[in-house]
C-alpha positions in Angstrom: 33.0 -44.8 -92.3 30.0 -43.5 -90.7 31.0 -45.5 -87.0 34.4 -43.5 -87.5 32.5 -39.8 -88.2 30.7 -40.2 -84.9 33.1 -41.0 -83.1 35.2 -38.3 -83.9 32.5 -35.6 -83.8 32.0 -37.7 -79.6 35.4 -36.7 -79.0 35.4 -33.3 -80.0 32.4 -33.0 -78.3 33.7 -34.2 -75.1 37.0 -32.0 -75.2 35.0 -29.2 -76.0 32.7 -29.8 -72.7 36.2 -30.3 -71.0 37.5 -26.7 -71.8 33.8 -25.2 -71.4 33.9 -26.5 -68.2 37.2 -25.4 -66.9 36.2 -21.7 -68.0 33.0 -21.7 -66.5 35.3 -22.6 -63.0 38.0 -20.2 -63.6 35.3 -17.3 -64.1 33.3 -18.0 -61.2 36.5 -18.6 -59.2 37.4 -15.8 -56.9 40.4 -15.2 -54.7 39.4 -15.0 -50.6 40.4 -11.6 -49.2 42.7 -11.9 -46.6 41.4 -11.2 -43.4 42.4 -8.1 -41.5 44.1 -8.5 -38.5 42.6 -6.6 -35.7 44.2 -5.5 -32.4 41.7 -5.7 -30.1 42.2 -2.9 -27.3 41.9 -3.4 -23.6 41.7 -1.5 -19.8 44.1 -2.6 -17.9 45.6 -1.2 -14.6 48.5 -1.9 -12.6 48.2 -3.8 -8.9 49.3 -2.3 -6.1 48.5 -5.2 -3.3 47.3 -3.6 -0.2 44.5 -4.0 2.9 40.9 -4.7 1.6 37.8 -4.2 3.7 35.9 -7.2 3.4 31.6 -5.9 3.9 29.1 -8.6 4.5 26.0 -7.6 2.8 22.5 -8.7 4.2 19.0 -7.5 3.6 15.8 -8.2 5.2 12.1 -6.1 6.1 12.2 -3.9 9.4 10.4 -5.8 12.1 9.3 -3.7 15.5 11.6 -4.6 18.1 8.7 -5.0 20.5 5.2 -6.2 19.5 2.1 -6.9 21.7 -0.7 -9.3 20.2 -3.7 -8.4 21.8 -6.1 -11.4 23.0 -8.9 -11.0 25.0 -9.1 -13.5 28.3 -13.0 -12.4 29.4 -16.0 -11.6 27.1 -18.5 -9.0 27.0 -19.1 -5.9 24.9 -16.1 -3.7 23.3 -17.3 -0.2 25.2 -16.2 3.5 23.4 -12.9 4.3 24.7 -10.6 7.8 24.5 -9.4 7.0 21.1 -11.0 5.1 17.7 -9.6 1.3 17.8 -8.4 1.5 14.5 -5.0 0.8 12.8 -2.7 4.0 12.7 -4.3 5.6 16.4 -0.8 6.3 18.7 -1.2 5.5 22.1 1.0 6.8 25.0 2.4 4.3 27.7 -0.3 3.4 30.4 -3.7 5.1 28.2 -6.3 2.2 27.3 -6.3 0.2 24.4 -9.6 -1.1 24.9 -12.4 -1.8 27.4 -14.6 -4.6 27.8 -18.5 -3.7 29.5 -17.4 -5.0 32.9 -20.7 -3.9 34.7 -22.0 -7.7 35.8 -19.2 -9.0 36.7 -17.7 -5.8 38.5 -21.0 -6.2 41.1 -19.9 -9.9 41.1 -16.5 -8.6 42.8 -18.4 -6.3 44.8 -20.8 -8.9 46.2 -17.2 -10.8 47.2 -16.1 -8.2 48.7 -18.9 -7.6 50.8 -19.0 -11.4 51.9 -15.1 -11.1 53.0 -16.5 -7.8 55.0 -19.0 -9.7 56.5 -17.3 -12.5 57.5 -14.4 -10.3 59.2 -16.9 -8.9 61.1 -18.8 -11.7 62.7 -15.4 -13.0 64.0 -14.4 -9.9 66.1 -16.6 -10.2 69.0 -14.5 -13.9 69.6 -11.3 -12.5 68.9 -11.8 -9.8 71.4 -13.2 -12.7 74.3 -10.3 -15.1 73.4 -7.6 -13.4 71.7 -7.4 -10.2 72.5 -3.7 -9.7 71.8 -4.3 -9.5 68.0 -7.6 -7.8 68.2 -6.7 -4.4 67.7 -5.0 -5.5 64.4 -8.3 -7.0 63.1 -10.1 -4.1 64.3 -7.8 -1.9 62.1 -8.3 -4.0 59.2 -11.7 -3.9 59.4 -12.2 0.1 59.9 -10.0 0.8 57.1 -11.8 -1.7 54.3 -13.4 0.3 51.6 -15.5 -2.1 49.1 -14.9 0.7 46.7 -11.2 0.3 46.6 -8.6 -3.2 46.1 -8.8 -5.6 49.1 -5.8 -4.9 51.5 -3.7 -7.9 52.6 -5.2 -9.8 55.5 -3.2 -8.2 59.0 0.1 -10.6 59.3 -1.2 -13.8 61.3 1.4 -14.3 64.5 0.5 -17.6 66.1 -0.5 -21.1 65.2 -3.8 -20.5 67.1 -4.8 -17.2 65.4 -3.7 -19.1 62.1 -6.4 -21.9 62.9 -9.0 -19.6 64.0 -8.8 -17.6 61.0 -9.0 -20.6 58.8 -11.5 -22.0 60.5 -13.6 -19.3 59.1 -13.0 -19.4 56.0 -11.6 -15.6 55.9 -8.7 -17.3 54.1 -10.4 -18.5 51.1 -12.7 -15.9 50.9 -9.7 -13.2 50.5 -8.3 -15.1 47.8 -10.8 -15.1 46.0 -11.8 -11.9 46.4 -8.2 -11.0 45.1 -8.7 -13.6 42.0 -11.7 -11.9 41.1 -10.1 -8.4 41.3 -7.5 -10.2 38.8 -9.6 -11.0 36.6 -11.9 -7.9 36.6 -8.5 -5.7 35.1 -8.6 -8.0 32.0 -11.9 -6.2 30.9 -9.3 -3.1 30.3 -6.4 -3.3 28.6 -3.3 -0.8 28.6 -0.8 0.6 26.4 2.3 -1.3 27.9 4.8 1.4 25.8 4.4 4.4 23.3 3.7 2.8 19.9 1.2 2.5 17.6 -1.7 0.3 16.6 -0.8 -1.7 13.4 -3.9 -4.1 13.3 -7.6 -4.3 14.8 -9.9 -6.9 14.2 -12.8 -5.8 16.4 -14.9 -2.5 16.6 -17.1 -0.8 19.0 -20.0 -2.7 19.9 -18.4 -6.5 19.1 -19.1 -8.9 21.4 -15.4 -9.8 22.3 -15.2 -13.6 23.1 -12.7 -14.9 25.2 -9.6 -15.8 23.4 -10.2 -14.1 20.7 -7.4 -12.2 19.2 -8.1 -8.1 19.1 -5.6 -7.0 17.1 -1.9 -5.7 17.3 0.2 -3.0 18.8 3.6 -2.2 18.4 6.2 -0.2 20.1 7.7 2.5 17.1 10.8 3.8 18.6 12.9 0.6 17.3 13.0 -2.2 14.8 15.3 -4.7 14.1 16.8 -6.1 10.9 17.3 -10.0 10.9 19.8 -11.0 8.5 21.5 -14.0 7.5 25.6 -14.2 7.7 27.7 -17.2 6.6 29.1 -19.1 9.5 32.6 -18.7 8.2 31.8 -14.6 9.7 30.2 -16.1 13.0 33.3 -14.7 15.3 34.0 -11.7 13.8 30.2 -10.3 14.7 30.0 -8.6 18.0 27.2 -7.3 19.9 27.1 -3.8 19.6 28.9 -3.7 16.3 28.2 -0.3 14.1 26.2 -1.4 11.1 25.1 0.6 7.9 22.1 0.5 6.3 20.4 1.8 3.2 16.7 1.7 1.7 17.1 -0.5 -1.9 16.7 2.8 -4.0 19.6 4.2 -2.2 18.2 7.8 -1.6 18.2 6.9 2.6 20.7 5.6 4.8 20.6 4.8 8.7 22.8 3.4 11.1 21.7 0.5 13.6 24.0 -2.1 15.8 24.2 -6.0 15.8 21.7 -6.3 19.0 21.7 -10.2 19.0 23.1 -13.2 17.5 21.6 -16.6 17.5 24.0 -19.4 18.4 22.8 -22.1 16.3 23.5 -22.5 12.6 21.4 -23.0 9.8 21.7 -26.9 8.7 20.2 -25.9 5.5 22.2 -22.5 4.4 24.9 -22.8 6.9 24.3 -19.0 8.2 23.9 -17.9 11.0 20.9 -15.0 12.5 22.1 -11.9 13.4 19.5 -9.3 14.7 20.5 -5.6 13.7 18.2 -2.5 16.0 17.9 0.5 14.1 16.2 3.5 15.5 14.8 6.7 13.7 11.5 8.6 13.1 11.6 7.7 9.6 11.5 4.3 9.4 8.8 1.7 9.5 7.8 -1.9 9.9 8.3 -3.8 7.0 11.0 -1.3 5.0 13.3 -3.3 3.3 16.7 -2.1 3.9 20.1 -3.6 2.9 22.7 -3.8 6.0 26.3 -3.9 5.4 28.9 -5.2 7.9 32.4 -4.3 8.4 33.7 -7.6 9.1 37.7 -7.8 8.2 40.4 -6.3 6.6 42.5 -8.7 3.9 46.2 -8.1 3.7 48.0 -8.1 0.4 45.1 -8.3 -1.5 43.2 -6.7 -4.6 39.4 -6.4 -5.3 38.4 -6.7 -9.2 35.0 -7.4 -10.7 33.7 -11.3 -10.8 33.4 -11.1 -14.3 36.6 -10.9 -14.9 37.6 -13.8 -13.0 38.2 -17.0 -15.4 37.7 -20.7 -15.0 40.0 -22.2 -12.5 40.9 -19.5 -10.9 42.7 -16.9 -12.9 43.1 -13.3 -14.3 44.2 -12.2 -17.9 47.0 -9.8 -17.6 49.0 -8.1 -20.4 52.2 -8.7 -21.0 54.3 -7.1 -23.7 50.9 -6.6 -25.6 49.5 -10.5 -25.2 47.5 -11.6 -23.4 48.4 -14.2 -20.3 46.6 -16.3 -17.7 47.9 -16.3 -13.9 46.7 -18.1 -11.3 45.0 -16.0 -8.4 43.6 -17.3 -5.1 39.7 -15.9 -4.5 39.6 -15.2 -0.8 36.3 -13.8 -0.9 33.1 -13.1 -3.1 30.8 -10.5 -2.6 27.3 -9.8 -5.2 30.1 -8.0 -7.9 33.4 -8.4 -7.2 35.4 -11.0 -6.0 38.8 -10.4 -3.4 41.8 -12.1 -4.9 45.5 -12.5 -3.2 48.3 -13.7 -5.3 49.1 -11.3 -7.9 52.3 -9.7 -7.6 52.8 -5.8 -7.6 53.5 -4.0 -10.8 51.2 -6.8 -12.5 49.4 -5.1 -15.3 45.6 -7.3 -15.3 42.4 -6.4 -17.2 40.0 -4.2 -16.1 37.1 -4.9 -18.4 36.1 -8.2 -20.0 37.0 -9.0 -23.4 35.2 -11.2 -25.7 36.4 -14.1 -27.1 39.9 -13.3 -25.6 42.7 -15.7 -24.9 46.3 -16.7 -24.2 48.6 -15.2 -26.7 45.8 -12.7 -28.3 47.4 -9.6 -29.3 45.9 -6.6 -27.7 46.6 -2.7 -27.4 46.6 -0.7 -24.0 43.5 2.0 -24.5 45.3 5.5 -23.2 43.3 7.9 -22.5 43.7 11.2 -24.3 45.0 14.2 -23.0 44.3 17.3 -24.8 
């Protein structure tokens, strides 16, 4: 009797759990709100195919177009010139860069000069006994020589037997010398082969210059160049003389320049190709970093639109009765933002702006813009 007491008070305990149970679910149960459905809205335009300029853009740092490095080829003392030999002092075409104390060897030249005199002279009295035909030439030559100025050219030597008198006394080598030591004697001064400016010097007054050593560097500043890199696929459509636009990378100056050169190799490693862009102004200077931008076709039947809004494999959302649709579109060129696509047909209404998380079939609504 008691076996049979348990067990019913178990089972009533166990249905009882049962029903607790089931209305501790129901009352934590809640019904999911149905989502809203949202209309996401778009920009859109309309294509109108038509003839897109197609810019190649490049950018670089302004190079002078001509530069002189400036190396000593004698040694001796850097002398006070005209002007400070320091970076930033202009020079005008012909004035002197720099001078080297030239004192020894310039009595050196003089002592050369005096030899060649000497040995003109102790070969007239001869000439005038046995070749007194080309005499008067000599004579000339020898009552205009002034040790003071450059050694004149020897008198024009007519015969074979004036040549082998003449060489016989070594007048030959001794003029050549002469003139070789006159050479070298203008290396102690160096000139301004252009207007420009000095960008670099490396030696002051007082320096003992060394030969070879490098002095520093001048450069011409009435033009620069711009070398830029351009895909080879461009490579016939630059020309030499081709208008170019450039602007500084904040945008607040702009100048024009002209393709000036264009290597003929191609880059193995980038597959570009040089171009070399001169640019002349007062404002500009070596090492400005400017952005050029090249004119280099016009595509037919074609639209421009921003990369971003180009999808995988090559296509464009477009809206059609208010969902969205892929087409296929054929990229014909990309540029740093936007991309040149042709195969859209007119009246095609595409996406201006990206949307997120959009796709084929999303329903979307056309943003109008108010008009009040």
């Amino acid at each position: 009797m008691r076996n049979f007491i348990l067990s019913v008070i178990g089972i009533i305990l166990v249905v009882l759990a049962v029903f607790a149970s089931k209305a501790i679910v129901e009352a934590n149960s809640r019904e999911r709100p149905k989502p809203k459905k949202v209309v996401k809205t778009v920009f859109v335009d309309t294509v109108q195919n038509g003839k897109v300029p197609i810019t190649i853009s490049a950018n670089g740092n302004l190079v002078a177009q001509r530069r002189l490095e400036l190396f000593s080829e004698v040694q001796g003392v850097l002398q006070k010139g005209t002007h400070l030999f320091k970076p930033g002092q202009t020079y005008r075409r012909g004035q002197t860069l720099l001078s080297i104390n030239s004192a020894e060897y310039y009595a050196s030249v003089q002592s050369q000069k005096s030899e060649l005199y000497n040995q003109v002279a102790a070969i007239m009295p001869d000439l005038k006994l046995d070749y007194p035909d080309v005499f008067p030439k000599w004579q000339a030559y020898l009552s205009n020589f002034d040790i003071n100025k450059s050694v004149k050219p020897l008198p024009e030597i007519t015969s074979e037997t004036e040549r082998y008198f003449i060489t016989g006394r070594n007048i030959l080598t001794t003029y050549y010398n002469v003139k070789t030591a006159e050479q070298r004697l203008g290396k102690y001064r160096i000139t301004a082969p252009f207007d420009g400016i000095l960008t670099e010097a490396l030696v002051t007054e007082g320096t003992l210059v060394r030969s070879g050593q490098k002095l520093g560097e001048f450069i011409d500043t009435g033009a620069y160049e711009l070398e830029v890199a351009i895909s080879k696929n461009y490579a016939d459509l630059l020309k030499v003389g081709k208008e170019v636009a450039l602007t500084t990378i904040d945008g607040e100056s702009s100048f024009k320049g002209s393709v000036s050169r264009i290597n003929g190799n191609v880059d193995q490693g980038s597959q570009t190709i040089t171009a070399f862009i001169q640019v002349k102004d007062e404002g500009l200077r070596e090492g400005v970093y400017l952005e050029a931008v090249l004119d280099a076709k016009q595509e037919e039947n074609a639209i421009k639109v921003n990369r971003s809004l180009l999808q995988p494999n090559d296509q464009l959302f477009v809206v059609r009765d208010s969902i969205l649709d892929l087409i296929d579109v054929k990229p014909v060129y990309f540029s740093e933002k936007d991309v040149v696509v042709k195969g859209v047909q007119n009246g095609e209404v595409i996406v201006t702006k990206s949307v997120p998380g959009a796709y084929t079939g999303m329903l979307v609504k056309i943003y109008t813009e108010n008009k009040s």
